[in-house]
C-alpha positions in Angstrom: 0.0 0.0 0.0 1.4 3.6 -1.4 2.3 6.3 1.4 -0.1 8.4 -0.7 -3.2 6.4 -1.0 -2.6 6.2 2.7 -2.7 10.1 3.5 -5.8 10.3 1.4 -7.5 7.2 3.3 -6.6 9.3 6.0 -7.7 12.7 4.8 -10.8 11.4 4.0 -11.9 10.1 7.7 -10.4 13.6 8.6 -12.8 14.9 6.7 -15.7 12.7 7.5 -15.5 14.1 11.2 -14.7 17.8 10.4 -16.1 18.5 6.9 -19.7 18.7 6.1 -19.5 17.0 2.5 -21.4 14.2 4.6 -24.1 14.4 7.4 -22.0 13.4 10.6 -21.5 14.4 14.0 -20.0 17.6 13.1 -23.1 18.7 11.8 -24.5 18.4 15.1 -21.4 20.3 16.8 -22.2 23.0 14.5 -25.4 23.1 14.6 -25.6 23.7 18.2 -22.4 25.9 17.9 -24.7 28.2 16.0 -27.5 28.2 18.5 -25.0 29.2 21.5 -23.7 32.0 19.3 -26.9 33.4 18.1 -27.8 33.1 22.1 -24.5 35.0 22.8 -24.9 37.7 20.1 -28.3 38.3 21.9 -27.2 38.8 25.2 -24.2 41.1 24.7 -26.2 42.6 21.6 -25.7 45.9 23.2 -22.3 45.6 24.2 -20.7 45.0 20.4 -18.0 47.7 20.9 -16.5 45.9 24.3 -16.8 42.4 22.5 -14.4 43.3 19.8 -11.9 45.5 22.3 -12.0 42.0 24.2 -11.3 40.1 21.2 -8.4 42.4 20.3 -6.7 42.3 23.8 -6.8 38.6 23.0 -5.2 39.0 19.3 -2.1 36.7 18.5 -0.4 39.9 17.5 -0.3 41.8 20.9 1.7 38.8 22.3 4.3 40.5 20.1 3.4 43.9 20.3 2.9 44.2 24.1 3.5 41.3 25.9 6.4 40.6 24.8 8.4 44.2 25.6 6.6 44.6 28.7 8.0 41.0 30.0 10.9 41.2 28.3 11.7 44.7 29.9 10.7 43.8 33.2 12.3 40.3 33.2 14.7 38.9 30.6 14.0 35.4 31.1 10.2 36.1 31.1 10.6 37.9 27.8 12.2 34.9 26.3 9.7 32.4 27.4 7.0 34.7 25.8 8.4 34.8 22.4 9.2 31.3 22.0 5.8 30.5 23.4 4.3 33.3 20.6 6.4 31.9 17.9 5.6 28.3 18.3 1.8 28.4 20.1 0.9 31.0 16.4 3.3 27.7 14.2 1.4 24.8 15.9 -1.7 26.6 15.5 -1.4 27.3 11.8 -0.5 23.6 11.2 -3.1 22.5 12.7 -5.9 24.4 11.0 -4.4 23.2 7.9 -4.5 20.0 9.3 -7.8 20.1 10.8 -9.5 21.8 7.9 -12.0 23.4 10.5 -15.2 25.8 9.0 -15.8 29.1 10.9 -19.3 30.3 11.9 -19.7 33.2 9.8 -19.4 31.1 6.6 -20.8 27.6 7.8 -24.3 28.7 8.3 -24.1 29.9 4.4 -22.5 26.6 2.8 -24.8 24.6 5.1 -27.6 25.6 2.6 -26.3 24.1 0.5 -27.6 20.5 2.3 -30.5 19.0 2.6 -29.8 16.8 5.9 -29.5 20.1 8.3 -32.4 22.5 8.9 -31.7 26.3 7.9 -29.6 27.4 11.2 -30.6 30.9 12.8 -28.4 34.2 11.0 -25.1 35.3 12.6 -24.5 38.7 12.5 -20.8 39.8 11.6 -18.8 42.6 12.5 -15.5 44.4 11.4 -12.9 41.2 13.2 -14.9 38.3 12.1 -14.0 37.4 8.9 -10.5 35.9 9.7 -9.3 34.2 6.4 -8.1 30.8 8.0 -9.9 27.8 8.9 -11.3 27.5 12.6 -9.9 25.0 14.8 -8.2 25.4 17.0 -8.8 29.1 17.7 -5.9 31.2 17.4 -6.4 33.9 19.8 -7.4 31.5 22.2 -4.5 29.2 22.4 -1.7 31.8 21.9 -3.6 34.1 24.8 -3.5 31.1 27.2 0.2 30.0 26.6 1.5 33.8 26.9 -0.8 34.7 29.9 -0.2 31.2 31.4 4.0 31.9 31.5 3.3 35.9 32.5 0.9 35.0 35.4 2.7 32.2 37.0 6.2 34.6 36.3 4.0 37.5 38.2 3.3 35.5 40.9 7.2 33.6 41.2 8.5 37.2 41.6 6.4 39.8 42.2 4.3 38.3 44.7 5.7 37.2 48.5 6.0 33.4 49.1 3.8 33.2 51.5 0.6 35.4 49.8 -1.0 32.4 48.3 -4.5 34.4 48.7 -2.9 36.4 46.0 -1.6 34.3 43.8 -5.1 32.5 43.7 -6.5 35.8 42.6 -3.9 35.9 40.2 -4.9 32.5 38.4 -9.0 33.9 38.6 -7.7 36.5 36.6 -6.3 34.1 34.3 -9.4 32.1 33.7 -11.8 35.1 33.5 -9.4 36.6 30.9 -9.5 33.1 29.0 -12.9 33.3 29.3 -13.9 36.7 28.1 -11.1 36.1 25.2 -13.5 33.0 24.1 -16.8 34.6 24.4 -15.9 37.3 22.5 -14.7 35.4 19.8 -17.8 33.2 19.7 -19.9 36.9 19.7 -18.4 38.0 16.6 -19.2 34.5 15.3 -15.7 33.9 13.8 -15.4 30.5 15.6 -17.2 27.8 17.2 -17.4 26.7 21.0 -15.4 23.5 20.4 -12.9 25.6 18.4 -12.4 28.1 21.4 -12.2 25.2 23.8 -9.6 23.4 21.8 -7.5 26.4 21.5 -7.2 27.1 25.5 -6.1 24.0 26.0 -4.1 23.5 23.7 -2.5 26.8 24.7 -2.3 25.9 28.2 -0.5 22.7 27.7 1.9 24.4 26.1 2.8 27.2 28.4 3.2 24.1 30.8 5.7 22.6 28.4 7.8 26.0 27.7 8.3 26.5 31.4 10.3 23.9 31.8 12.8 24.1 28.9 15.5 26.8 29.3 15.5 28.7 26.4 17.2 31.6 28.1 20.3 29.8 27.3 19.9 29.5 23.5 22.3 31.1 21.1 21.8 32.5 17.6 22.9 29.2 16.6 20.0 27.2 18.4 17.4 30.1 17.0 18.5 29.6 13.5 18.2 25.6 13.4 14.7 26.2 14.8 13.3 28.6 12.3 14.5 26.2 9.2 13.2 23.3 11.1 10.1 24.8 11.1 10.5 25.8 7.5 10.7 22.3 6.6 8.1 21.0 8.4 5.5 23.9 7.1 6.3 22.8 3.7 6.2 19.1 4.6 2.3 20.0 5.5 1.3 22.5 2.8 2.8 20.0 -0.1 1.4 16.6 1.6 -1.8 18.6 1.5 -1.0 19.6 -2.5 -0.6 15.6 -2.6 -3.5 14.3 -1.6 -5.6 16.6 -3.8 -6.5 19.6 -1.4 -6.5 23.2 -1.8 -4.5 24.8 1.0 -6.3 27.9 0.6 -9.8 26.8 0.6 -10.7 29.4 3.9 -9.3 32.5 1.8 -12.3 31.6 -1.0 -14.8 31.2 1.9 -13.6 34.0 4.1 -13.9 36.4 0.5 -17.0 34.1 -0.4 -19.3 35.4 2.7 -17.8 38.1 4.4 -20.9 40.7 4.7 -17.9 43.5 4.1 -15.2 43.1 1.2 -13.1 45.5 3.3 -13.3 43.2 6.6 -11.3 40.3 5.2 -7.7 41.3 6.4 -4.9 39.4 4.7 -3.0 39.3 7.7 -4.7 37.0 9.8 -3.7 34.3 7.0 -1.7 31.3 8.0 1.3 32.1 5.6 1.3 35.6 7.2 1.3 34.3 11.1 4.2 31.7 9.5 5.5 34.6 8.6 6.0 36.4 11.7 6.8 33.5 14.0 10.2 32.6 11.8 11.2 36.4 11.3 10.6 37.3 15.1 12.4 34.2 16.3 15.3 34.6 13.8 15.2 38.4 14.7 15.1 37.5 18.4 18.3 35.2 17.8 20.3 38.1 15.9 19.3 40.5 18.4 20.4 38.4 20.9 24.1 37.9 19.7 24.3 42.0 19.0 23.2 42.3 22.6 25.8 40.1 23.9 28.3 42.1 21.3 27.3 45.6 22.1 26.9 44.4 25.6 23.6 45.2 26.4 21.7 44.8 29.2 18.0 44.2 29.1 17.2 44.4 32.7 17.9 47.7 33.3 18.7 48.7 37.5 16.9 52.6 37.1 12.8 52.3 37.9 12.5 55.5 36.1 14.7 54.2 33.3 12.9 51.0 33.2 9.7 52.7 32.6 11.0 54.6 29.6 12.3 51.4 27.7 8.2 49.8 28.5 7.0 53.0 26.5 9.3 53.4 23.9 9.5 49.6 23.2 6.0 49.3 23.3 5.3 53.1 20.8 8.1 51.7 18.9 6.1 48.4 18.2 2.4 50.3 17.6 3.8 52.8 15.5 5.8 50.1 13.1 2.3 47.7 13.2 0.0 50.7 12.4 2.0 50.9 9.3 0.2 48.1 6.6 2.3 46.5 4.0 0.8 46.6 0.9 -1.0 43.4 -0.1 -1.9 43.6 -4.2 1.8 42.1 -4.2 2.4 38.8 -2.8 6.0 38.4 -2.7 6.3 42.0 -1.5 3.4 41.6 2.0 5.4 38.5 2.9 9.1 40.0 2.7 7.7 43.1 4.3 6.2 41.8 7.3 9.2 39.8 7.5 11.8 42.4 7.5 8.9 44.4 9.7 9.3 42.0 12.6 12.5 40.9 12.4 13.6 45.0 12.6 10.8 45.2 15.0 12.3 42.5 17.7 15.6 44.1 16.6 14.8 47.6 17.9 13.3 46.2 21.8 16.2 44.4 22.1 19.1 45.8 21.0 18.6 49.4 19.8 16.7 50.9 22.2 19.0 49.2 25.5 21.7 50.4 23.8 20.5 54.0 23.4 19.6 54.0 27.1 22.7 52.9 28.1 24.5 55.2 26.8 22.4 58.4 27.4 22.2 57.4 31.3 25.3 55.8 31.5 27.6 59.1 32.7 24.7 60.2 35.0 24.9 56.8 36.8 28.8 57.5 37.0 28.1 60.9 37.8 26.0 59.7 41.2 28.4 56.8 42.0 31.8 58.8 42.0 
């Protein structure tokens, strides 16, 4: 028996469970997905504008716009756990969509009347962040929110909080789940994924913040960062042309998501999987470089002055905003790609490295100045 006829046997139970080209359980899942969204769109109906700030506190790309410099600033090791957990939580989770080939609310209750075995479901109503162009399970925002948060809080509570406070540190972890929790409602409001989906996601992310905490990649060198970034090269195109191989379109979500959007201009070609490929290997090759011109320039992150600390937070994090307000152009292909690369690797560049190193210098003689 062929390797390949035994991918496709496979891709076709794979589908049998999570397509709807046959009436399964998964039309069931849906079905009732739908019900609990159109029960949660009710409830909040008047709260629209907090449901999307919610689901943007929760968006993958804040774990490298914020979470990221503010950890990293505040505690080296921290900061690295973050961005490997960002790199690889966003990676695992765009191989897995491919792999899972999971439908999103928004265009599901369209293509479902298009079959006879499920009754019409109730209308969704979308808004400006739902029409996310890649498939649905796990959820994205979801998983990457619970790794990051998962290695902030327990970090938060390890160092800023006494020993003995463990009144505190439960509070702590409530936050945590009530965070989660909003993150996932809010995504199920705006009807841009499934309960099961959201589920999936926080567990999957929680598992892996779990993992991450106990490997030490504060002791990785550029070396280490580099063989990471083209293993996972390899192994993204050991997916996307096994899924070429077997007969499937890779980018069946983008037709969907273009398909059924109620609004042309809310389909945003940055929350495709090549894109969130793309930043994971730029930021963690940038992080790597950065790295070794900190150890060069002899940098130090953790800077000793409060009031000095403080400024790197805001200029790391303005730097960041300012560089991710800026969008790439997308008519070009080749060109969106290279410049979000180049924009994150720079990006990761300037937290680490430039702006240290400006500091250091600037306060450098005043600190000399007060200890003489």
């Amino acid at each position: 028996m062929s390797s390949k006829y035994c991918l496709i046997r496979i891709m076709e139970t794979l589908n049998q469970l999570l397509d709807l080209k046959e009436p399964g359980v998964m039309d069931y899942v849906h079905l009732q997905g739908v019900y609990f969204i159109h029960s949660i769109q009710a409830l909040f109906k008047h709260h629209g504008d907090l449901m999307q700030f919610i689901t943007t506190v929760g968006d993958p790309r804040y774990a490298f716009l914020i979470y990221f410099p503010l950890s990293y600033c505040l505690h080296r090791h921290t900061g690295i756990q973050v961005i490997w957990l960002a790199c690889i939580s966003e990676w695992l989770n765009a191989v897995l969509k491919w792999i899972l080939h999971g439908e999103r609310p928004y265009w599901w209750i369209h293509e479902i009347q298009q079959h006879d075995h499920v009754m019409h479901p109730v209308s969704l109503q979308q808004y400006s962040l739902t029409c996310e162009t890649g498939p649905g399970i796990p959820s994205g925002h979801a998983m990457i929110t619970a790794a990051v948060m998962y290695v902030m809080m327990r970090s938060f509570n390890k160092h800023a909080l006494p020993s003995n406070r463990n009144d505190l540190k439960f509070m702590i972890w409530c936050l945590y789940g009530m965070l989660l929790f909003a993150v996932n409602i809010s995504r199920l409001f705006i009807a841009t994924h499934f309960p099961h989906q959201v589920v999936a996601g926080t567990i999957a992310g929680m598992l892996l913040g779990e993992v991450i905490k106990h490997e030490h990649v504060s002791k990785l060198a550029l070396p280490h960062y580099l063989g990471w970034c083209t293993l996972l090269l390899i192994l993204v195109a050991v997916t996307y042309y096994t899924i070429l191989l077997i007969g499937l379109d890779p980018f069946w979500s983008i037709a969907k998501a273009i398909k059924w959007c109620a609004n042309p201009d809310w389909v945003h070609p940055d929350t495709s999987l090549f894109f969130s490929i793309d930043r994971d290997i730029s930021t963690l090759s940038g992080f790597g470089v950065s790295l070794y011109l900190a150890k060069r320039l002899k940098v130090d992150s953790e800077l000793r002055n409060p009031l000095v600390k403080c400024l790197q937070i805001i200029l790391s994090i303005a730097v960041t905003l300012t560089m991710e307000s800026y969008k790439i152009p997308h008519q070009n292909e080749l060109i969106f790609y290279i410049g979000g690369f180049v924009k994150f690797f720079s990006m990761v560049n300037i937290v680490v490295v430039v702006i240290p190193y400006c500091l250091k210098k600037c306060f450098e003689p005043v600190e000399r100045i007060k200890n003489s």
